[in-house]
C-alpha positions in Angstrom: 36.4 127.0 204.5 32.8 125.9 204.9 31.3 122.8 203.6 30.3 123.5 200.2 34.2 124.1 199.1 36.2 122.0 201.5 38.0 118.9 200.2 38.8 116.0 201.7 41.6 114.2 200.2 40.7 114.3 196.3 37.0 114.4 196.8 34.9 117.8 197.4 32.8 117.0 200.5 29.8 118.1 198.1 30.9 115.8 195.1 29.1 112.5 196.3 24.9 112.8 195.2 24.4 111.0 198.9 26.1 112.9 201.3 23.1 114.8 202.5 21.8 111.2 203.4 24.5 111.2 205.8 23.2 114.3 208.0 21.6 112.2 210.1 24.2 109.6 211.5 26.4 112.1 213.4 29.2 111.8 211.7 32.4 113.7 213.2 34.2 115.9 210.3 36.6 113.3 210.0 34.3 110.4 209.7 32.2 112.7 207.0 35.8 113.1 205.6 36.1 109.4 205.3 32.9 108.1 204.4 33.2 110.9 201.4 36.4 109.9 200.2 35.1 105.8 200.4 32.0 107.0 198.7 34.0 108.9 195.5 36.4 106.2 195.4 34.0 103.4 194.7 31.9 105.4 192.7 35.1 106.5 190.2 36.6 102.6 190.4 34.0 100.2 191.1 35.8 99.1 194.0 36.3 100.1 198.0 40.0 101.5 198.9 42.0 99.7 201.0 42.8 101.4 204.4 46.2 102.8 203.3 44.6 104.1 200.5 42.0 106.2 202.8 44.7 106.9 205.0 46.6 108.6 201.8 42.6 109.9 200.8 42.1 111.4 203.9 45.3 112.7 204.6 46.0 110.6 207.5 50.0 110.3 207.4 49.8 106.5 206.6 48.1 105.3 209.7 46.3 102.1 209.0 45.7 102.1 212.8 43.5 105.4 212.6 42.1 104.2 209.1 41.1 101.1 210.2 39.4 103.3 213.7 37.1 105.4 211.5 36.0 102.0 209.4 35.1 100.7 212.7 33.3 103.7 214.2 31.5 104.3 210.4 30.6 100.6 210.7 28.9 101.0 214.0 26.9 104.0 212.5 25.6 102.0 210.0 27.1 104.3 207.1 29.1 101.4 205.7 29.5 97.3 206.4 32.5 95.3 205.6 32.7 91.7 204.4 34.7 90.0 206.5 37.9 88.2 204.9 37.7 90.0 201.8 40.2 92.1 200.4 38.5 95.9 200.1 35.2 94.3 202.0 33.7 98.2 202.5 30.2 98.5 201.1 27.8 101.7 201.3 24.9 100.7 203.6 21.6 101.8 202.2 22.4 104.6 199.8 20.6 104.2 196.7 22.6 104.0 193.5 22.0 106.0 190.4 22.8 103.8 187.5 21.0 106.0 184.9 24.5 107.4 184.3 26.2 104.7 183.4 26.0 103.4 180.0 25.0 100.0 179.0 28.1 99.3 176.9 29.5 99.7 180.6 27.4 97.6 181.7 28.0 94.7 179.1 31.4 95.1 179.8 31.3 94.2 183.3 28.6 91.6 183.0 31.2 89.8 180.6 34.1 90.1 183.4 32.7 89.2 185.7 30.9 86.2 184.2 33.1 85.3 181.5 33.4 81.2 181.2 31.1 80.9 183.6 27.4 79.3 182.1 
């Protein structure tokens, strides 16, 4: 299987518009294999996955030890940063963001959620 049709949990390595950005932080295949899987995920819920949920992405048998290890070493890479103390604290580090694709009832939508009551 070479790169263009492997998958990686439930994510085509290819599937992700950025992953060519990531040629040049030497990534290992299963730190590509993560940092793909965090990518989709975010990008189809909004949100980062918690490390059980990469574990289970990534096909990792459940090891929060080994999930939590390839955070760390994408981390040091600069590929992703975490906010400390909050739940699902993994953000993309300087990837650009297409938002042309998303529509603006979308974005009304999550403008009101995430504001609502708040003036």
């Amino acid at each position: 299987m070479n790169a263009a049709t492997a998958f990686t949990g439930r994510y085509p390595i290819h599937s992700h518009p950025t992953c060519a950005d990531w040629a040049d932080l030497a990534l290992t295949p299963r730190e590509h294999q993560a940092l793909t899987f965090i990518a989709g995920y975010i990008s189809d819920h909004g949100f980062a996955p918690t490390l059980v949920e990469i574990c289970d992405g990534i096909g990792a048998a459940r090891s929060r030890g080994r999930a939590h290890a390839l955070v760390t070493q994408l981390e040091q890479k600069k590929a992703i940063r975490r906010v400390r103390g909050q739940d699902r604290g993994i953000v993309l580090v300087d990837r650009p963001v297409d938002l042309s694709s998303i529509s603006d009832a979308a974005i009304a939508t999550e403008y009101a959620r995430r504001f609502a009551g708040k003036h």
